[in-house]
N, C-alpha and C positions, 0 to 999 in steps of 0.2 A: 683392906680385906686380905684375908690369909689363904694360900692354896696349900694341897698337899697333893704330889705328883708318889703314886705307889707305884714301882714297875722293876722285874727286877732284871730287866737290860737296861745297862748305863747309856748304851747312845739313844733309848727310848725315852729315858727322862731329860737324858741333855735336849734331846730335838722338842719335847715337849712345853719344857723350860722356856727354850730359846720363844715358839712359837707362843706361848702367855707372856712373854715379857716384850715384846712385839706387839703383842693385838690386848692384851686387857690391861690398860692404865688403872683401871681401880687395885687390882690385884699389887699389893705393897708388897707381901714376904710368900714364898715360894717354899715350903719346905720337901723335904724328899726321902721315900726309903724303898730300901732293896727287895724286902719280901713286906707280907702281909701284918705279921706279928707288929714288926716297928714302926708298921705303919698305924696301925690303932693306939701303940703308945704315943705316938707322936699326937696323933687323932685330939685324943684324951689331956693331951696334955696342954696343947695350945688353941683347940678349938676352931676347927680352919671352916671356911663358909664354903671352901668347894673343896671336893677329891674328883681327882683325876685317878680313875684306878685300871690298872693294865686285869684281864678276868682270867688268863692260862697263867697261873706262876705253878713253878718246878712242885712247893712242897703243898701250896694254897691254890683254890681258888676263891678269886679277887668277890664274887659273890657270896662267900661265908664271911664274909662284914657285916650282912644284914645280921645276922644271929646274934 
């Protein structure tokens, strides 16, 4: 299963990382991005069964993905 951690503090997705790679054995590949945009590229592109999404970013918020 594929995750995508959105968030765009680095020791938020590190500590995020760490705690799914810990506690969810199905979850195979982790992927990660800084703000919101790269995170729907990423979205889009490999198709991940969960996001993890941080919802206060600097230029986005994390809730205009539903759109």
């Amino acid at each position: 299963m594929k995750a995508i951690i959105i968030d765009d503090e680095p020791k938020a997705r590190n500590l995020l990382r760490i705690l799914v790679e810990e506690n969810c054995s199905k979850i195979t590949q982790i992927f990660e991005a800084g703000d919101l945009l790269s995170g729907v590229e990423i979205i889009k592109k490999e198709t991940p069964s969960i996001v993890f999404l941080d919802i206060e970013m600097p230029e986005h918020s994390g809730l205009e993905i539903l759109n």
